[in-house]
C-alpha positions as MATLAB code, in Angstrom:
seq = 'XXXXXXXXXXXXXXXXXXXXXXXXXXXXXXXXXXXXXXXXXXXXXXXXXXXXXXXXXXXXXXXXXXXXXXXXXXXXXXXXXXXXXXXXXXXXXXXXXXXXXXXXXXXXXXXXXXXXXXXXXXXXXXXXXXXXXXXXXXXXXXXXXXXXXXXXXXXXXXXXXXXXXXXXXXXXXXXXXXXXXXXXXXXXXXXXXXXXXXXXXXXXXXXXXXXXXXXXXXXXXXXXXXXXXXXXXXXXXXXXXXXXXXXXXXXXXXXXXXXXXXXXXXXXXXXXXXXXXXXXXXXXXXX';
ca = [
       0.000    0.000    0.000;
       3.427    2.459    0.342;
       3.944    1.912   -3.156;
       0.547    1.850   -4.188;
       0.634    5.744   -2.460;
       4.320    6.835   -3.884;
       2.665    5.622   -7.512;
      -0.492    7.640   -7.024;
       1.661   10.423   -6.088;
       3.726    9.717   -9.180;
       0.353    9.615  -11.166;
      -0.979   12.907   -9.769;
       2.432   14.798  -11.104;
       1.459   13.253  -14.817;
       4.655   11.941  -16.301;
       3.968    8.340  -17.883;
       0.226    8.678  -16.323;
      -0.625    4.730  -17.184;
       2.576    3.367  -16.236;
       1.858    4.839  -12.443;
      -1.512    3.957  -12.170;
      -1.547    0.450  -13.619;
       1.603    0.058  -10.706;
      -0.373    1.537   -8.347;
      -4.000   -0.531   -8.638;
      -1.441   -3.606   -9.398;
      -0.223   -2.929   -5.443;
      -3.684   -1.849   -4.193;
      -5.305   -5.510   -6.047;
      -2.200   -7.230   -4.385;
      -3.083   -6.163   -0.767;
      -6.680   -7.093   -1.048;
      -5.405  -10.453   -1.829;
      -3.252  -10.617    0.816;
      -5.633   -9.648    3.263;
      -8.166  -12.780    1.686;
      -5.660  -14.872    1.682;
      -5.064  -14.223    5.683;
      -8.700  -15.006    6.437;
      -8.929  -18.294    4.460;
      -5.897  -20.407    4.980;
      -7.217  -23.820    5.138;
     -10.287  -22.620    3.189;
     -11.746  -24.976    0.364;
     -11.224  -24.079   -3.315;
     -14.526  -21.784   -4.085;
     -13.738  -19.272   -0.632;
      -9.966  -19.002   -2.481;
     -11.305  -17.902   -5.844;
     -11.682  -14.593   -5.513;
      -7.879  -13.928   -4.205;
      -6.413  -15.979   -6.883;
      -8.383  -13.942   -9.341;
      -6.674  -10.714   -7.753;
      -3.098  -12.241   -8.141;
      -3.757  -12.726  -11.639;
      -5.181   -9.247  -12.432;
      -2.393   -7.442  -10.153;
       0.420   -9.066  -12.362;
      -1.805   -8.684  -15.672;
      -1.392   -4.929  -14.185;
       1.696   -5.057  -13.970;
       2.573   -6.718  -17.215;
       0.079   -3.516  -19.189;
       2.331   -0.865  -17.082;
       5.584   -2.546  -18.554;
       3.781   -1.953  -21.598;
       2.736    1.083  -21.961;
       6.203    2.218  -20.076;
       7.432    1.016  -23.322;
       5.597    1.882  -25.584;
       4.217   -1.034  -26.678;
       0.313   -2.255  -26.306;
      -0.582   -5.155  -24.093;
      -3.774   -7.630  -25.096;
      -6.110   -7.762  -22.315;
      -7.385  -11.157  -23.612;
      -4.117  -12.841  -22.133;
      -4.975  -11.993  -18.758;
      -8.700  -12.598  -18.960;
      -7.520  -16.257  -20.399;
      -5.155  -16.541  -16.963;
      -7.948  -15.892  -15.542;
      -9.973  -18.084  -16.792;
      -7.507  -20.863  -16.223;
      -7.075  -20.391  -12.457;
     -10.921  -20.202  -11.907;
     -10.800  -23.656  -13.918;
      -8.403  -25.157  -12.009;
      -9.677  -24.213   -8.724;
     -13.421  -25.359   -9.077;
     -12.047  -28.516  -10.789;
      -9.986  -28.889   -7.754;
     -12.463  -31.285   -5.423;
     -12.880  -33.602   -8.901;
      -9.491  -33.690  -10.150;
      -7.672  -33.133   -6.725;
      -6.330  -30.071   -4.669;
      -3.102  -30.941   -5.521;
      -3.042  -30.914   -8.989;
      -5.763  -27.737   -9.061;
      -2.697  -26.144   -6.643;
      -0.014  -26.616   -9.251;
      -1.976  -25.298  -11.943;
      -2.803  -22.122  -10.630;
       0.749  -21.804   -9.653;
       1.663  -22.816  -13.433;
      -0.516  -20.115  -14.718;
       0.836  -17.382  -12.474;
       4.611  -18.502  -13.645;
       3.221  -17.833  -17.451;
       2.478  -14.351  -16.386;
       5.373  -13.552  -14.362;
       7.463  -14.990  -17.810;
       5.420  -12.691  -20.029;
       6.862  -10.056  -17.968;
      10.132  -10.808  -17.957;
      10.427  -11.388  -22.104;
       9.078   -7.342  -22.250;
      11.882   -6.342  -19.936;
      14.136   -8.557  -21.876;
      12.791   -7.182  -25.003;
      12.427   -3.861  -23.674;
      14.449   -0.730  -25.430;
      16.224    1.524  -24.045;
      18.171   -1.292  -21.899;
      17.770    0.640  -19.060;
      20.150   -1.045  -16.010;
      17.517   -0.872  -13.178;
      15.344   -3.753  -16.156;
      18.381   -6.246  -14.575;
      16.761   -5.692  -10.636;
      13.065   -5.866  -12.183;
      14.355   -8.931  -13.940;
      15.838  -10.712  -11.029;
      12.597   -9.826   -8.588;
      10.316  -11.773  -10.768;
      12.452  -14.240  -10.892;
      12.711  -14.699   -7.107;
       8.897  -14.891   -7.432;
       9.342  -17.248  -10.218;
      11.306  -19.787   -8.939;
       9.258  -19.714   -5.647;
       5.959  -20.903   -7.368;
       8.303  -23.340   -9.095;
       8.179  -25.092   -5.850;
       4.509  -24.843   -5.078;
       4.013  -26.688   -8.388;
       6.656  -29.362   -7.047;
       4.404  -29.301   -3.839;
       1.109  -29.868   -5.705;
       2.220  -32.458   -8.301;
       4.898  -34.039   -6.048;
       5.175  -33.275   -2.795;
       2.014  -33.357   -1.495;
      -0.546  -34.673   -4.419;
      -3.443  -35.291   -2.100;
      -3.244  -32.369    0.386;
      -6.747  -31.174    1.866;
      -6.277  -27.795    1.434;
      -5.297  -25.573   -1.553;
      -3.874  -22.870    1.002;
      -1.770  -25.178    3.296;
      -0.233  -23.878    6.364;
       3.281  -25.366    5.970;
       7.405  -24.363    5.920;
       6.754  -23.807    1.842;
       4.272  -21.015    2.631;
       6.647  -19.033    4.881;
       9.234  -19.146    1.918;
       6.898  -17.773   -0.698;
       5.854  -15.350    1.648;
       9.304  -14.249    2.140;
      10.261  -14.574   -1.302;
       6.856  -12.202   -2.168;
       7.940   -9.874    0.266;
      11.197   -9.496   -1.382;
       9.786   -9.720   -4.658;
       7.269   -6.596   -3.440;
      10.108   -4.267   -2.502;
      12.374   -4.721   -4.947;
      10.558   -4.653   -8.133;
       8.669   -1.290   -6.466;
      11.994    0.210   -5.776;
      13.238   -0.707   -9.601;
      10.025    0.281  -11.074;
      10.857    3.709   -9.715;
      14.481    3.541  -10.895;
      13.046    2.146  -14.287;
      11.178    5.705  -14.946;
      13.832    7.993  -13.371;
      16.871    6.449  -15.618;
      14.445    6.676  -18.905;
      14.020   10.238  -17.624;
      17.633   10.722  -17.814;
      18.300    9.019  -20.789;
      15.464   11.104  -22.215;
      17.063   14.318  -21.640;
      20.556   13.241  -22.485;
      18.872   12.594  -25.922;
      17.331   15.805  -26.462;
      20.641   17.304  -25.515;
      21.906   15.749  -28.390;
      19.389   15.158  -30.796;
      17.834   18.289  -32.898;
      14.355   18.646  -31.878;
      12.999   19.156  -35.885;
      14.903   16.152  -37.103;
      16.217   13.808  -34.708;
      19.255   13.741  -36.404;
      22.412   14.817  -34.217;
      22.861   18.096  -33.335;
      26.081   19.625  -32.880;
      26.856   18.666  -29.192;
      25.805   15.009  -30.164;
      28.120   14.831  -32.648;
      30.854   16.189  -31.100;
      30.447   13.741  -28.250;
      29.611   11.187  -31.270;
      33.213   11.860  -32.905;
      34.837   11.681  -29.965;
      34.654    7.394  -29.936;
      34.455    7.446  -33.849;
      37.136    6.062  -35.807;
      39.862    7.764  -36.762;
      39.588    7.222  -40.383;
      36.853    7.965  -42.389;
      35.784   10.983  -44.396;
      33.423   14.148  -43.801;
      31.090   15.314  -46.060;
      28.666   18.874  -45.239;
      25.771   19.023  -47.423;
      23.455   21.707  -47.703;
      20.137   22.687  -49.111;
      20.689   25.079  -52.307;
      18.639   28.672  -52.229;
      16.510   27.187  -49.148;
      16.160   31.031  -47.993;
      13.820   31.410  -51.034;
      11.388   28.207  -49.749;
      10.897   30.193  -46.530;
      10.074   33.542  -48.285;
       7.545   31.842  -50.864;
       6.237   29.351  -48.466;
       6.839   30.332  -45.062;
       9.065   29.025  -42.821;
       6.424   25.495  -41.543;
       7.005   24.413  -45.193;
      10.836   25.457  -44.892;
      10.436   22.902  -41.692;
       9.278   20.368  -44.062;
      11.561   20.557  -46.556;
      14.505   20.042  -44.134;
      12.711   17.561  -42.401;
      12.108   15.466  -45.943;
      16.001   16.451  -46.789;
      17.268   15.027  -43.220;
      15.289   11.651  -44.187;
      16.742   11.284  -47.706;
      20.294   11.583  -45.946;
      19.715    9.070  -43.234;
      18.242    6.236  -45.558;
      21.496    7.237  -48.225;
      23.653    6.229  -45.213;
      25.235    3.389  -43.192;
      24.048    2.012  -40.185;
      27.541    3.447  -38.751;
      27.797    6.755  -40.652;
      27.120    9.493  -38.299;
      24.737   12.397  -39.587;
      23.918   15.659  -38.293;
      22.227   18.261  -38.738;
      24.692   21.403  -37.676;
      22.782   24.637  -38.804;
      19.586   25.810  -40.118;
      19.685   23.573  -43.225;
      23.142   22.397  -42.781;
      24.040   18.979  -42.346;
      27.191   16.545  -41.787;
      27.836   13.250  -42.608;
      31.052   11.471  -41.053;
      31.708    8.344  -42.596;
      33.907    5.768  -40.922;
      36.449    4.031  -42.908;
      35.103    5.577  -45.937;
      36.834    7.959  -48.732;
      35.457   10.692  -50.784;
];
């Protein structure tokens, strides 16, 4: 519920606005499960519906913040079929067996917690703090790795899909770790794309995206040594803004800046150094 409230707060202030709030209900769902799961250890399979349902829509949460904190658009059908699953499982559970109803619930929560991971494995920028998210689901992972092994192996035939045993206190434990961590990397997710963000528009030119002049400087610096320069520029482009106006002068360098970058190498460097001035250094190449 902390994080749930720095989140909000983190909401309120309106920088990456669904990232924060899909964190924050995700930690607000998680406590009401929590608090369920308190009040019904030993409980049958229909009392222990409803807080399996919340674990799955807390890390289906979780999974649309990644997301959207990427830029990318998560399916809600995915966690309404995880959903699905688990409520399966557990009213199947008195005909097919708690234990095997306890190992598939855990299954299903380990597919999540996997979808999760591949985005911040997939996930661009690679932002460092993705390495602590990373390893906090995996904690969680490997923890409902061994409920499964409980359920299918350990105990097959136990009376109770919420059993009071040694296994619990470690995947408490391991949840509580897995809670503070991956709250305290979400936050250092969104404040190292923050800086990355402005280091790029320090060095990018705002019309274009091409390099400006500090990027390229900073560029050449770790370029190799040989290679040749080339400045280009756009002939009579003064006359474009007095007939057009200067939005269609925008256009035209923004069309000229694209025709560059697709003429050039994946390791050319191009810039755009003036008003419609541009630079191309080209590693190992000649005139």
């Amino acid at each position: 519920l902390m994080f749930a409230l720095v989140y909000l707060v983190a909401w309120w202030r309106g920088s990456d606005r669904a990232y924060w709030l899909n964190l924050a209900l995700s930690e607000i769902v998680l406590a009401m499960a929590f608090v369920m799961f308190a009040r019904l250890i030993g409980g049958d399979s229909h009392a222990l519906l409803v807080p399996n349902l919340l674990l799955v829509a807390a890390l289906g949460l979780r999974w649309r913040a990644l997301h959207g904190f990427f830029g990318h658009r998560a399916r809600v059908i995915w966690t309404l079929a995880a959903a699905l699953l688990v409520a399966g499982a557990l009213l199947a559970a008195d005909r097919y067996g708690k234990g095997l109803a306890f190992g598939a619930v855990n299954i299903v929560l380990i597919l999540q917690m996997l979808a999760i991971m591949a985005t911040l494995w997939q996930a661009t920028p690679r932002l460092p703090s993705r390495w602590g998210l990373l390893t906090a689901y995996l904690i969680m992972l490997l923890s409902s790795v061994l409920r499964v092994g409980e359920g299918w192996f350990l105990q097959p035939a136990m009376s109770s899909l919420l059993p009071l045993d040694g296994l619990l206190a470690v995947h408490l434990g391991a949840a509580a770790i897995h809670i503070v961590a991956s709250g305290a990397f979400s936050l250092s997710l969104a404040y190292e794309r923050g800086i990355a963000d402005l280091r790029r528009m320090a060095s990018r030119d705002a019309l274009t995206d091409l390099l400006n002049r500090r990027g390229l400087q900073e560029a050449l610096s770790s370029a190799p040594i040989h290679g040749c320069g080339l400045a280009i520029d756009i002939d009579d482009f003064n006359q474009i803004n007095d007939r057009h106006g200067h939005p269609a002068g925008d256009q035209v360098i923004i069309h000229c800046a694209g025709i560059i970058h697709r003429l050039t190498r994946e390791q050319d460097l191009v810039a755009r150094i003036g008003g419609e001035e541009f630079f191309v250094w080209l590693p190992g190449g000649s005139l």
